[in-house]
VEXFIFI-580111 format. One record per residue (C-alpha): x, y, z; residue in one letter. Coordinates in Angstrom, 3 decimals, decimal comma, padded with zeros to 6 digits. Example, Ala and Ser with C-alpha at 12.3 -4.5 7.8 and 13.67 -1.06 7.14 Angstrom:
<atoms>
<<012,300; -004,500; 007,800>; A>
<<013,670; -001,060; 007,140>; S>
</atoms>
This chain:
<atoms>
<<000,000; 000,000; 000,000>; X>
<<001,133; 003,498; -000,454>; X>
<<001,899; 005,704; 002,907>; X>
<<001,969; 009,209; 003,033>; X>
<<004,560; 009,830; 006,020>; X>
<<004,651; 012,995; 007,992>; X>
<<007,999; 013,758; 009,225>; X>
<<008,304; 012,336; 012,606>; X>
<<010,991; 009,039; 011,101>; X>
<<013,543; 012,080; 010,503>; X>
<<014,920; 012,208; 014,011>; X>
<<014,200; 008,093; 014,275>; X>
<<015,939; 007,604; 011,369>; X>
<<019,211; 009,152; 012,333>; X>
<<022,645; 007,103; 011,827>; X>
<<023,727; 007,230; 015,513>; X>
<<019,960; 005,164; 016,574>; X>
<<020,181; 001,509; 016,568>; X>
<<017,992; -000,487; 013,997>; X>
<<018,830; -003,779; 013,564>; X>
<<015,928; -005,090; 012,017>; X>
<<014,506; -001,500; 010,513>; X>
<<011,676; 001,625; 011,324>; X>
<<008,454; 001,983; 012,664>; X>
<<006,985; 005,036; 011,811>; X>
<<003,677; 006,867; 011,804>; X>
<<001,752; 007,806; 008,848>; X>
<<-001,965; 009,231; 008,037>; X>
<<-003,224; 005,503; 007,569>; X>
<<-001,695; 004,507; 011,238>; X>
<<001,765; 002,873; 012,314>; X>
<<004,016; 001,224; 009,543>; X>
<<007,218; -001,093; 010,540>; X>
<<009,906; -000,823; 007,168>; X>
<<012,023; -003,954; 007,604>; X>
<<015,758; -004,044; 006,045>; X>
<<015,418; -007,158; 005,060>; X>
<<013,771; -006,647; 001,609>; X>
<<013,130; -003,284; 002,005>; X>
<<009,503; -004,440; 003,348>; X>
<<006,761; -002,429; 004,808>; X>
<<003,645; -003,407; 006,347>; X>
<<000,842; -001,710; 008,272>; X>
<<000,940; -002,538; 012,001>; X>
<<-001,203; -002,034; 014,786>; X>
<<-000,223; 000,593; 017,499>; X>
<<000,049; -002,480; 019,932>; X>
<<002,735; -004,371; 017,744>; X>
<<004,216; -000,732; 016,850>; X>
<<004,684; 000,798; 021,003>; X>
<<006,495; -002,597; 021,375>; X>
<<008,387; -002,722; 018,244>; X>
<<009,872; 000,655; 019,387>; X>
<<010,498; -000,609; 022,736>; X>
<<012,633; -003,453; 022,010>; X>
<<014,381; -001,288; 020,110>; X>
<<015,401; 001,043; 022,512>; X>
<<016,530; -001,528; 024,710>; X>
<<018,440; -002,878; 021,599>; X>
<<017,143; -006,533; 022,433>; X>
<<017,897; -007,649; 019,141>; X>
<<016,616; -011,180; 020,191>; X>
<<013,228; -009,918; 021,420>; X>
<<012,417; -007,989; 017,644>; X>
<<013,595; -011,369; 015,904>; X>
<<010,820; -012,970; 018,471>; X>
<<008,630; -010,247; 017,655>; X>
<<008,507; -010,604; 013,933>; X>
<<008,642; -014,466; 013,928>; X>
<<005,337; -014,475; 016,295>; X>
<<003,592; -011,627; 013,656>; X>
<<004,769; -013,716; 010,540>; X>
<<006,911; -011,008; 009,533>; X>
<<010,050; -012,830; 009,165>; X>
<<012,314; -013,946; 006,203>; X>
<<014,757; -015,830; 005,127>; X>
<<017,931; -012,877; 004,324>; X>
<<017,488; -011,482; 000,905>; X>
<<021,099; -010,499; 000,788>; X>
<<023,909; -012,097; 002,259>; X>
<<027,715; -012,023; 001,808>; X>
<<028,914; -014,243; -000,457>; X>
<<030,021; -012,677; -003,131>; X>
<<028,190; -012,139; -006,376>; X>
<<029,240; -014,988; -008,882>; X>
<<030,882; -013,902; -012,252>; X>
<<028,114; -013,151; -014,958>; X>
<<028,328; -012,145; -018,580>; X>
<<027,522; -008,737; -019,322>; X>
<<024,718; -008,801; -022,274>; X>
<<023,798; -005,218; -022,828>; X>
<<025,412; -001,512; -021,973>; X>
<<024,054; 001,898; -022,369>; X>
<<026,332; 004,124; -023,665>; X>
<<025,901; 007,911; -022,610>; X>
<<027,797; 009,389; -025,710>; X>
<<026,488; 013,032; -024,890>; X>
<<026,470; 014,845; -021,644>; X>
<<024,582; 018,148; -023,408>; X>
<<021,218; 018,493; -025,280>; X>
<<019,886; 021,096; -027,143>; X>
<<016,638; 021,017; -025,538>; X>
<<015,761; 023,063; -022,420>; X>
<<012,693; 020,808; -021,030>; X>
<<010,992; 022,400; -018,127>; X>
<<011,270; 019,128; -015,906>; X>
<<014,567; 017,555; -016,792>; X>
<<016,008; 015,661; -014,348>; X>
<<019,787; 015,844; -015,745>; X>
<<019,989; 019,666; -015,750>; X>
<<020,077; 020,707; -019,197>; X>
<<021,512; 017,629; -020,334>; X>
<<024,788; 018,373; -018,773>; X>
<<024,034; 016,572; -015,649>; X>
<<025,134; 019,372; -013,219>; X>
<<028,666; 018,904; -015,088>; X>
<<030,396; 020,407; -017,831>; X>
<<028,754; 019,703; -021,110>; X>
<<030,597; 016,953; -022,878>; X>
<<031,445; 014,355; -025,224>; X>
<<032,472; 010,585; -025,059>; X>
<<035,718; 010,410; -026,864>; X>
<<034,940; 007,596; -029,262>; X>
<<037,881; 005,476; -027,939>; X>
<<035,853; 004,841; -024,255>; X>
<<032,618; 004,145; -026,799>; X>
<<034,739; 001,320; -028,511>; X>
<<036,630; 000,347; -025,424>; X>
<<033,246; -000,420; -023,842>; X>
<<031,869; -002,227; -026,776>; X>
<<034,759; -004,198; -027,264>; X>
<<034,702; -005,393; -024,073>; X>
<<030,766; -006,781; -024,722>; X>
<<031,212; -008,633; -027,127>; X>
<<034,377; -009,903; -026,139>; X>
<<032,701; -010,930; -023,041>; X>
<<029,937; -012,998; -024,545>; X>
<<029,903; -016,503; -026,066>; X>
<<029,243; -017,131; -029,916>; X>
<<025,599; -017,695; -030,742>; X>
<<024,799; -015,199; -027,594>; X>
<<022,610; -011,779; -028,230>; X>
<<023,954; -008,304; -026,584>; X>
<<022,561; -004,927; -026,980>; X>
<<023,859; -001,391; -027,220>; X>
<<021,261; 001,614; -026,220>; X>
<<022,785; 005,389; -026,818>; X>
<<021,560; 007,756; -024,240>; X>
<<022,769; 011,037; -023,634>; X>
<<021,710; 014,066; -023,067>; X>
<<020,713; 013,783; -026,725>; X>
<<022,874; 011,439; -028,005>; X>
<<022,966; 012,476; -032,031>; X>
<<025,017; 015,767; -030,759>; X>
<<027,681; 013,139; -030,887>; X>
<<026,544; 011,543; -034,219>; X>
<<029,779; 010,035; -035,220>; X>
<<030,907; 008,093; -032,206>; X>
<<027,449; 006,479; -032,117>; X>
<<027,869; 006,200; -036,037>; X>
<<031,699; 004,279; -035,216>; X>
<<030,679; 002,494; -032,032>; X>
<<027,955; 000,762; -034,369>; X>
<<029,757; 000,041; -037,137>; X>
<<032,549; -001,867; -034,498>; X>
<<029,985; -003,741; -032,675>; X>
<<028,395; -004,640; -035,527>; X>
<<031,697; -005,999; -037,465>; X>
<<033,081; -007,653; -034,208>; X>
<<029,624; -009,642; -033,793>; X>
<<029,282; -010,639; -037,435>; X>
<<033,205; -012,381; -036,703>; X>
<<032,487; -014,005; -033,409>; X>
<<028,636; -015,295; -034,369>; X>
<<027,139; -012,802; -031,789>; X>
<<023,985; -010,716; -032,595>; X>
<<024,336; -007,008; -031,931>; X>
<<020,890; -004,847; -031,004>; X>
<<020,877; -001,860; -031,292>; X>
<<018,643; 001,044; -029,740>; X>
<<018,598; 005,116; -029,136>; X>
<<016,296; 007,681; -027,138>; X>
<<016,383; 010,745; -028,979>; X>
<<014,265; 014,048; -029,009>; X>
<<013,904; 013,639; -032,637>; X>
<<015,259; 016,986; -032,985>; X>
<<018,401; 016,446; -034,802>; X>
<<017,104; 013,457; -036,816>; X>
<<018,377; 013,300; -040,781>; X>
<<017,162; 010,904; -043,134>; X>
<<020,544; 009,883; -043,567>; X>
<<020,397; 008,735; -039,578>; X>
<<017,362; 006,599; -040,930>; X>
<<019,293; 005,108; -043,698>; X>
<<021,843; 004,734; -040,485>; X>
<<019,367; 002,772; -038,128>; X>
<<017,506; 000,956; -041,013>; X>
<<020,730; -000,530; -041,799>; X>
<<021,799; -001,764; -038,176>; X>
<<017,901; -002,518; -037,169>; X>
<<018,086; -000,154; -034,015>; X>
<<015,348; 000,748; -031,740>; X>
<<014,555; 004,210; -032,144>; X>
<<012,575; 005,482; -029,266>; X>
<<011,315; 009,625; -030,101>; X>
<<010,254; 011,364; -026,852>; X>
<<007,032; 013,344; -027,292>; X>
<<005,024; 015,370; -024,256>; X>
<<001,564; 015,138; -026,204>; X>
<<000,334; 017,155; -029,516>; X>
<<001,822; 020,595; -031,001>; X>
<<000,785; 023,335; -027,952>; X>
<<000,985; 020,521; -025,274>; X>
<<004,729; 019,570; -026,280>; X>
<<006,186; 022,540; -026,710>; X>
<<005,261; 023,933; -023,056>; X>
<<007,097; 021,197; -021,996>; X>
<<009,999; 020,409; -024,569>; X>
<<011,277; 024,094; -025,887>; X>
<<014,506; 024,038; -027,584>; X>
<<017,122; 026,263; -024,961>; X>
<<015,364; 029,645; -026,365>; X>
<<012,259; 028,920; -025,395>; X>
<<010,560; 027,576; -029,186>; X>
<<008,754; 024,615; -029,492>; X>
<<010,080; 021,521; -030,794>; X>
<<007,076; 019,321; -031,462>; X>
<<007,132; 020,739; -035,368>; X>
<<010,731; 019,910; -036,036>; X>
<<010,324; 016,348; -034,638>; X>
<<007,649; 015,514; -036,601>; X>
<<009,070; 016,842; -040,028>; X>
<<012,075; 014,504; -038,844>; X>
<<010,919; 011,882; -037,571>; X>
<<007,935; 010,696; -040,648>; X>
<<010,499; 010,069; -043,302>; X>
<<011,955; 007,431; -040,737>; X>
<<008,560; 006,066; -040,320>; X>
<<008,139; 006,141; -044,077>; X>
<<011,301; 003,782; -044,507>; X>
<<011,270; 001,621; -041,246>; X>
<<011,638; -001,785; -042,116>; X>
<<014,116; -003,288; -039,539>; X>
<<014,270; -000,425; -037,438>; X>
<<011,561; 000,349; -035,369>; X>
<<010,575; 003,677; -034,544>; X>
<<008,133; 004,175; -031,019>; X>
<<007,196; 007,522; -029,275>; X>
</atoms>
């Protein structure tokens, strides 16, 4: 269930307090215990939640594992310490641009930038990391690349070269390359289509609703709206998709 929780836990929650097994803490639907162990939450009575609290200030550790058992509230540990075996890595998302030319009113990276200095990847990290995919993986195995940024066709030709790598490397070794991108559409050329069709990428176009409704939210950095450019980029990809795939 969803708890809407005033700000009593603050203090309660502070490093220097003892919580073994986790939190009780008021909210407007009554007492909730949040146990560690699985990040779980449940609603409690004030009964279970006055004694919860006490044990817990008399650190009984014993006496909350007691307490939980008798409620039903206790689990096996989700997370213990043996370390994580070795796995495979199948698929990376590659950030090639910390910038965008977009100034959306909500973005949560801060222009693009990230709070950072507006950026590049050099295209030898880009083909470092996809190297080290595929070179991971065995033959007959599947991996996919997905270009982020920022807006990631601002740095057109290292996604154009770490492509074109991945995709000769997994032809040798017998290991299919995916391919995928989140763009604003704003930069899109029909020669990027030719690009994607080519490779088969995912092509994911980020729209905030129709004309008036997008722009308030997704201006370009001077404050116009974007939603005409997109479109006027984005339907001669449509028009040509055959293995790519284009969503919005």
């Amino acid at each position: 269930m969803t708890a809407v929780v005033r700000n009593e836990p603050a203090a309660a929650s502070a490093p220097s307090r003892w919580l073994p097994q986790g939190l009780s803490f008021p909210t407007e639907f009554g007492p909730h215990v949040y146990l560690a162990n699985g990040s779980r939450v449940y609603g409690v009575t004030e009964a279970f939640a006055h004694q919860y609290d006490d044990l817990v200030a008399r650190r009984d550790g014993a006496g909350l594992d007691d307490l939980l058992v008798r409620h039903g509230l206790d689990a096996p540990a989700y997370i213990d310490d043996r370390p994580v075996k070795p796995f495979a890595m199948h698929a990376i998302s590659l950030a090639v641009a910390q910038k965008c030319n977009l100034g959306c009113t909500y973005c949560y990276a801060q222009g693009g930038d990230f709070g950072g200095p507006a950026k590049n990847m050099p295209e030898a990290t880009a083909l470092k990391a996809v190297e080290r995919l595929i070179e991971g993986v065995a033959p007959g195995e599947r991996v996919n690349i997905a270009f982020l940024g920022g807006e990631p066709l601002v740095n057109r030709p290292v996604l154009r070269a770490a492509t074109e790598r991945a995709a000769a490397l997994g032809a040798q070794k017998g290991v299919a390359v995916g391919f995928s991108i989140t763009s604003n559409g704003t930069l899109l050329t029909p020669d990027d289509g030719d690009f994607f069709e080519r490779h088969g990428f995912a092509v994911t176009i980020s729209l905030d609703g129709v004309g008036a409704v997008h722009d308030g939210q997704r201006p370009f950095k001077g404050g116009r709206g974007s939603y005409d450019r997109v479109l006027a980029n984005v339907m001669p990809l449509i028009r040509m998709q055959r293995a790519m795939q284009i969503f919005v």
